[in-house]
C-alpha positions as CSV (number, residue, x, y, z in Angstrom):
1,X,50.6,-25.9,-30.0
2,X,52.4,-25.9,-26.6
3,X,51.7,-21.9,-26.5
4,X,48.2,-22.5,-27.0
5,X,48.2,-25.6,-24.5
6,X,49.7,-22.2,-21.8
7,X,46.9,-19.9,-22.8
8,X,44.6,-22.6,-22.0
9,X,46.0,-23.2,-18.9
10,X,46.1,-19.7,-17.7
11,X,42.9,-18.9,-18.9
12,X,41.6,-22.2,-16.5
13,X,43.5,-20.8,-13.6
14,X,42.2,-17.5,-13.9
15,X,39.0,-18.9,-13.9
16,X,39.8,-21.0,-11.1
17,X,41.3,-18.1,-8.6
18,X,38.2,-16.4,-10.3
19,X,36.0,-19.0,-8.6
20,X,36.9,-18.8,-5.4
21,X,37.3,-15.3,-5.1
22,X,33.7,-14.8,-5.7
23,X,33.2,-17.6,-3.6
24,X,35.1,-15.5,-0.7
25,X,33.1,-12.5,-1.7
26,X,30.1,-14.6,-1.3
27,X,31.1,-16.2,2.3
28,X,32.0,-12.9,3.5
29,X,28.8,-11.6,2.5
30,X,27.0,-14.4,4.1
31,X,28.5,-14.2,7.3
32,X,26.7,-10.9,8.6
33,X,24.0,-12.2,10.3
34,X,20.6,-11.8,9.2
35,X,17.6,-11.7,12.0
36,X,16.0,-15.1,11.9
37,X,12.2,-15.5,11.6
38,X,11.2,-15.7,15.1
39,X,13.4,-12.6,15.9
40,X,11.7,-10.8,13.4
41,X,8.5,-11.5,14.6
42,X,9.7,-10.6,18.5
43,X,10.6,-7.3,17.1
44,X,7.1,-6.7,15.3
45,X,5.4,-7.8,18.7
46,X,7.6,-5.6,20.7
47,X,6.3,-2.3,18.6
48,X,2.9,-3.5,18.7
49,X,3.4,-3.6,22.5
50,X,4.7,-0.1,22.6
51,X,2.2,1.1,20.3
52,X,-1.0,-0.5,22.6
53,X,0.7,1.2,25.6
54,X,1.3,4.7,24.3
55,X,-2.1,4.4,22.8
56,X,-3.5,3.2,26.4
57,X,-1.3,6.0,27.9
58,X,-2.7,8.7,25.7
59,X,-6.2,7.9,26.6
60,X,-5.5,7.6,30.5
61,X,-3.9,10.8,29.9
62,X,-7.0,12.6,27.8
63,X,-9.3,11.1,30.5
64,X,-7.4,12.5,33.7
65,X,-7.4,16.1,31.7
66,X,-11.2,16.0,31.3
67,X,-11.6,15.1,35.3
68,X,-9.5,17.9,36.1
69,X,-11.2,20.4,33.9
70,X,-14.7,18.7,35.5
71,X,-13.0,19.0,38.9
72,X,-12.1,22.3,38.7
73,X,-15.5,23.1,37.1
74,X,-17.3,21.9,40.2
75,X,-15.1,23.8,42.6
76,X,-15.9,26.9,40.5
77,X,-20.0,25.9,40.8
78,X,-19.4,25.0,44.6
79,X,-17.6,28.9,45.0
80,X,-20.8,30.5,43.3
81,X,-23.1,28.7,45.5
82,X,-21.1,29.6,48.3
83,X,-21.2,33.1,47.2
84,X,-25.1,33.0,46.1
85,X,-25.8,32.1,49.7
86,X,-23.7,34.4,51.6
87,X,-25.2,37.2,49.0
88,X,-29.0,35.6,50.5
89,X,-27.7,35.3,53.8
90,X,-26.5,39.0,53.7
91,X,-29.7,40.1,52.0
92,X,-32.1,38.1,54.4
93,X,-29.9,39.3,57.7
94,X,-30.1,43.0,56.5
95,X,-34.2,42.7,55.7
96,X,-35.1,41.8,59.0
């Protein structure tokens, strides 16, 4: 009887120290802090920022190409004329 009355309390401590080691396990789990809502929600606001400006960056960018490339397609009509009417000019001045 009394070495069963032992067993029984050993097998109740062990499930005692048991107990709170999981329970240390647990706390020390718990303490890494997890982002709370609203910090979650900054973050998701702060890459949809960052994707609205690249996005508005990308287009600025794909607009100032296609004024360059009109720019420079001008300049290239404005060198032709130029050329057309020094070719007239040279052609008139040697008819007369």
């Amino acid at each position: 009887m009394s070495g069963a009355f032992a067993y029984l309390i050993a097998i109740v401590v062990f499930v005692i120290v048991l107990n709170f080691f999981m329970l240390f396990m647990r706390m020390k789990r718990d303490r890494k802090e997890k982002p709370s809502r609203l910090a979650i929600l900054e973050q998701e606001a702060s890459e949809h920022r960052h994707k609205e400006i690249q996005r508005r960056l990308d287009n600025e960018q794909e607009d100032l190409a296609y004024r360059v490339e009109m720019r420079n397609k001008m300049f290239d009509m404005y060198a032709q004329v130029r050329k057309n009417a020094a070719e007239l000019e040279n052609e008139s001045g040697a008819g007369n």
